[in-house]
C-alpha positions in Angstrom: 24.6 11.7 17.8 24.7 11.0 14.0 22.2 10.0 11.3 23.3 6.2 11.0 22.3 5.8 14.5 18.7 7.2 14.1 19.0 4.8 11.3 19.7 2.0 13.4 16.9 2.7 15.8 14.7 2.7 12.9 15.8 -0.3 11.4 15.2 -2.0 14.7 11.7 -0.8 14.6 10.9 -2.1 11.3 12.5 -5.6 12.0 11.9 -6.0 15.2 15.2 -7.9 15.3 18.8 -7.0 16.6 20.5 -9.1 14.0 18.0 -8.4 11.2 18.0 -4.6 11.7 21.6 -5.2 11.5 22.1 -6.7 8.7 19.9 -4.0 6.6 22.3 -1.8 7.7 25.3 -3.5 6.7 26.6 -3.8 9.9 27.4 -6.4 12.7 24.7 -7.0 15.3 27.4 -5.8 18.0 27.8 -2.6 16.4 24.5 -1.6 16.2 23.8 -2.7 19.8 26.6 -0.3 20.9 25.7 2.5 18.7 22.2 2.1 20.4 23.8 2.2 24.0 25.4 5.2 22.9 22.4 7.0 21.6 21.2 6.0 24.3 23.9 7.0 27.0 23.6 10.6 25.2 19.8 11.4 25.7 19.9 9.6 29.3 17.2 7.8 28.6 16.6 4.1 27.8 15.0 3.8 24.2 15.1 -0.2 24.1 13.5 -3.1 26.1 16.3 -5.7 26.2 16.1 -9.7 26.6 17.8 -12.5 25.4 16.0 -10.7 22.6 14.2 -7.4 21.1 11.0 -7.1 23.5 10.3 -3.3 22.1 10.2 0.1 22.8 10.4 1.9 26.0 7.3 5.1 26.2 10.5 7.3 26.1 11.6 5.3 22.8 8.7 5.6 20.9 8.8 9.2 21.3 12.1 9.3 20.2 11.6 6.9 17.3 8.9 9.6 15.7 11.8 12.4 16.3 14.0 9.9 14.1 11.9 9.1 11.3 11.3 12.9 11.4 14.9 13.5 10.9 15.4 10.8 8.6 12.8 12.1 6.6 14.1 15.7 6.3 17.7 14.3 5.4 15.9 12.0 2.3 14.2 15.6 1.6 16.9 17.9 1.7 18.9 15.5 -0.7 15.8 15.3 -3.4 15.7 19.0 -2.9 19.1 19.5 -3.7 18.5 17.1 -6.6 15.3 18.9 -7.9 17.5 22.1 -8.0 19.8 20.7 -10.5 16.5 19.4 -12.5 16.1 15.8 -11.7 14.4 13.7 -9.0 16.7 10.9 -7.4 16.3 8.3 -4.5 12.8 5.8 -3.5 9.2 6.5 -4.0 7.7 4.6 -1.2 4.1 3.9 -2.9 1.5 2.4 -0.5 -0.8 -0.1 -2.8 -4.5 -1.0 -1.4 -5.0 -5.2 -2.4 -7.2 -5.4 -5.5 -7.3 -1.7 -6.5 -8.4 -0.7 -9.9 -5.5 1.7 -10.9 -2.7 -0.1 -12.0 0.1 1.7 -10.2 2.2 0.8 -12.6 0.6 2.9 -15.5 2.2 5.7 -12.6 5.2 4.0 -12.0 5.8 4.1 -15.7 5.2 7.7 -16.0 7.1 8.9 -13.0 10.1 6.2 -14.1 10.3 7.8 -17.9 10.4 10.9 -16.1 12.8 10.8 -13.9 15.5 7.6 -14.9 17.2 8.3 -11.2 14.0 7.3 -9.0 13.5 4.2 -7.3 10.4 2.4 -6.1 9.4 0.5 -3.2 5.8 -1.0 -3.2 3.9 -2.2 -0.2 0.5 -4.0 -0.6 -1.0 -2.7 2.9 -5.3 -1.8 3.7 -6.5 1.7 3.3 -6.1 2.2 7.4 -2.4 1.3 7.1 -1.7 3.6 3.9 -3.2 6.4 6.3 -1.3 5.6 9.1 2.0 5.0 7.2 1.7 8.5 5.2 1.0 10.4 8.3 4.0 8.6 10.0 6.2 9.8 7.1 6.5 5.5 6.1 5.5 6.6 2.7 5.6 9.1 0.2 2.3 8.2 -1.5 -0.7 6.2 -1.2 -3.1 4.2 -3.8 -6.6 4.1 -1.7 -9.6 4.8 -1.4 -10.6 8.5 -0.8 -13.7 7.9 1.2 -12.4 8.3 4.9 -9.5 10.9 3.7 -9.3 14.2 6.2 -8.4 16.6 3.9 -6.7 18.9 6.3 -4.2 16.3 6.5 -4.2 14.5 3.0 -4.0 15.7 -0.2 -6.6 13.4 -2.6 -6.5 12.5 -6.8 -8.8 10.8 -7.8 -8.0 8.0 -10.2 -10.9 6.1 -11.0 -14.2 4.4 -9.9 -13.6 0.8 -8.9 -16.2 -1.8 -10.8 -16.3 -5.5 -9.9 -16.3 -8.5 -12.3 -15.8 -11.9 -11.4 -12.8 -13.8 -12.3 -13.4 -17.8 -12.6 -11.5 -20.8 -14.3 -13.1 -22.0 -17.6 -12.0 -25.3 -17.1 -14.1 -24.9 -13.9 -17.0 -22.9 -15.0 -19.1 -21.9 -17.3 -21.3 -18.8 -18.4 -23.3 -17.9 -21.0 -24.1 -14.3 -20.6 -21.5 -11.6 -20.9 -22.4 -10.1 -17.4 -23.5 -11.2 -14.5 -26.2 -10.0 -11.7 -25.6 -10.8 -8.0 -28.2 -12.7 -7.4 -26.2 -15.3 -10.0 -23.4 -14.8 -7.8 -25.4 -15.5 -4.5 -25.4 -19.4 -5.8 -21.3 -19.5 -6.7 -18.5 -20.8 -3.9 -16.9 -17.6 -4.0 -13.5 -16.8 -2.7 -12.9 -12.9 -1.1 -10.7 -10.8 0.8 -10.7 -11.1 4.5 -13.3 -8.9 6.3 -12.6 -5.8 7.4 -10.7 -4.8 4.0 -12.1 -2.2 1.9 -13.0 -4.3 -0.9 -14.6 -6.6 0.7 -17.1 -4.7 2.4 -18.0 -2.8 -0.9 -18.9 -6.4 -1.9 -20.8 -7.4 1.6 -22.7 -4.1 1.3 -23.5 -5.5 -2.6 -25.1 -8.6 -1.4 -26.6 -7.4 1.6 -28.4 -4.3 -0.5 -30.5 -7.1 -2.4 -30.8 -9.3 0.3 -28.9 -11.7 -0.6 -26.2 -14.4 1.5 -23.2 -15.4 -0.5 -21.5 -19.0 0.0 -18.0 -17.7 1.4 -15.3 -20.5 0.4 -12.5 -19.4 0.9 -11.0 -16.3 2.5 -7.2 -14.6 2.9 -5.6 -11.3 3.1 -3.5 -12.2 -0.1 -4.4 -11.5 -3.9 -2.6 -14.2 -5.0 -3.8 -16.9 -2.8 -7.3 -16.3 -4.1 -6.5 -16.4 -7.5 -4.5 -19.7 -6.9 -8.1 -21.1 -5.3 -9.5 -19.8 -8.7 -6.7 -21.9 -10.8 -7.4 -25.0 -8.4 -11.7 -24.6 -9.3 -12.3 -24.5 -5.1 -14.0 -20.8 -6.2 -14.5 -18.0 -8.0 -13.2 -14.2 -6.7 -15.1 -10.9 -7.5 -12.1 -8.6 -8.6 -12.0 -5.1 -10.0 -12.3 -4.7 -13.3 -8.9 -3.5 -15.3 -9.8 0.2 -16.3 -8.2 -0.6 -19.9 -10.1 -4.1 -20.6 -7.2 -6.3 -20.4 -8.8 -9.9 -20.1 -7.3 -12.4 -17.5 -4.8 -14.9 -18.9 -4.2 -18.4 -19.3 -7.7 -20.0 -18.4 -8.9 -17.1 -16.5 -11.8 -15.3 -17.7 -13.3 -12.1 -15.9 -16.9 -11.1 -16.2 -18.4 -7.4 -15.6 -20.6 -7.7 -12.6 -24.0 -5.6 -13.6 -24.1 -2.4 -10.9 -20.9 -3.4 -9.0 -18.4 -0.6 -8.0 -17.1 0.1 -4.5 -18.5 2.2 -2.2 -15.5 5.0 -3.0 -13.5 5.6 -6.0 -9.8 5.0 -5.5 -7.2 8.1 -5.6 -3.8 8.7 -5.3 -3.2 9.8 -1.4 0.2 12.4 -0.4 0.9 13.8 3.3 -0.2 17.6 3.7 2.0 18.3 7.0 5.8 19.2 7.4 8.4 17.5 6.5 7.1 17.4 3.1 8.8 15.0 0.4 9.7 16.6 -2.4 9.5 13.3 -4.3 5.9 12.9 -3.4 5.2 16.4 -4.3 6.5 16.3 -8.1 5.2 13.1 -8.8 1.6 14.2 -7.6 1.5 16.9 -9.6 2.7 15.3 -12.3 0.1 12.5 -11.8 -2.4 15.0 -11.4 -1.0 17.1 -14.7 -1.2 13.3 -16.4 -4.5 13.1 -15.1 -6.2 16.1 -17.1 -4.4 15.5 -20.6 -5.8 11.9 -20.8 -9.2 12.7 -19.7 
């Protein structure tokens, strides 16, 4: 057994794909099968549904695949350890990102990126449930969320910032006098939101339903920028967080401060308690955190 076939088996996991999973790993698709097979062969166990195509993981492979990403994990760590001891932080930052949060993650990017030239980043826009799930699998390093549903036995929380809400529209579209709005104005609007079920979105639903109030749903994805394309197009207007520094939309976008409108839990940066730690996550949460109380 070596590492570049735990490797393999992960990159089959995260493509789903024989060929794909291949080709991430700079391989041929016939190499990684038969690297597999010998994992496989080695551990007497089948890890691997096989078809014409991938059809998944056996019970026995799934169990395995955790021990993997395990080892994987504490390889990544003992080389940024090794790398911290000669005073410098090297390799990816794996940053979960909740859609339509507050906190810029690149005001942190920038910091950690200053900080350490040798880092890399990888950023995935994924819902509060799947930056949970992804941090405990050892996926990521860190996680941009909401703190409300955090078990901190398991998860270390910073908080970043309270989310408000302002509505972002197309002038060319729309028009408004005042320099806020109320929610009963937005009740009337065709509005365009995040599909139900993400965080977001509920603080809104819980906004109109508070006041008693219905609003006209146009449109609705899982994807920022489709909804700000519908914005562009004048099929709707979006209810968006407000940037923390006051940075107005561009081009014909406008956004408006929404009178009482924050979600229903600030937003924090989010690191893994349990073993195997990341040293990478560890440094640049306390560096975030150190950041944190000299700009406050």
């Amino acid at each position: 057994m070596d590492i570049k076939q735990l490797k393999f088996l992960v990159a089959l996991d995260e493509t789903r794909h024989f060929g794909q999973a291949a080709a991430r790993c700079h391989v041929t698709q016939p190499t990684l099968s038969m690297r597999l097979r010998q994992l496989e062969d080695e551990l007497g166990l089948e890890l691997v549904r096989r078809g014409q195509r991938f059809e998944g993981f056996s019970a026995e492979g799934e169990r395995i695949l955790a021990w993997a990403r395990s080892l994987l994990a504490a390889q990544d760590g003992l080389l940024a350890e090794a790398a911290a001891c000669r005073g410098h932080l090297v390799g990816t930052l794996r940053l979960g990102v909740v859609p339509l949060a507050s906190f810029d993650p690149m005001r942190l990017i920038g910091l950690f990126a200053a900080r350490h030239p040798g880092l890399r980043f990888q950023l995935q826009a994924l819902s509060s449930e799947q930056i949970l799930e992804q941090l405990a699998r050892n996926q990521l390093d860190l996680g941009l969320s909401y703190l409300d549903r955090l078990d901190r036995e398991h998860f270390a929380g910073l908080e970043l910032a309270e989310a408000r809400m302002g509505l972002l529209y197309d002038q060319r579209h729309f028009h408004f006098a005042s320099s806020s709005l109320r929610w009963e104005q937005l009740a009337g609007l065709p509005l365009g939101l995040l599909s139900t079920g993400m965080h977001f979105r509920q603080s809104i639903d819980h906004s109109f339903r508070a006041r008693g109030l219905t609003p006209q749903v146009r449109v609705e994805a899982d994807a920022v920028h489709h909804l700000t394309q519908a914005v562009s197009a004048g099929l709707c207007c979006c209810i968006m967080p407000l940037p923390i520094d006051g940075t107005p939309a561009e081009g014909h976008l406008r956004l408006l401060p929404i009178e009482d409108a924050h979600t229903l839990a600030p937003q924090g940066l989010i690191m893994r308690r349990s073993a195997p730690g990341s040293p990478l996550a560890q440094a640049c949460f306390e560096e975030a955190r150190d950041w944190l109380q000299t700009s406050r």
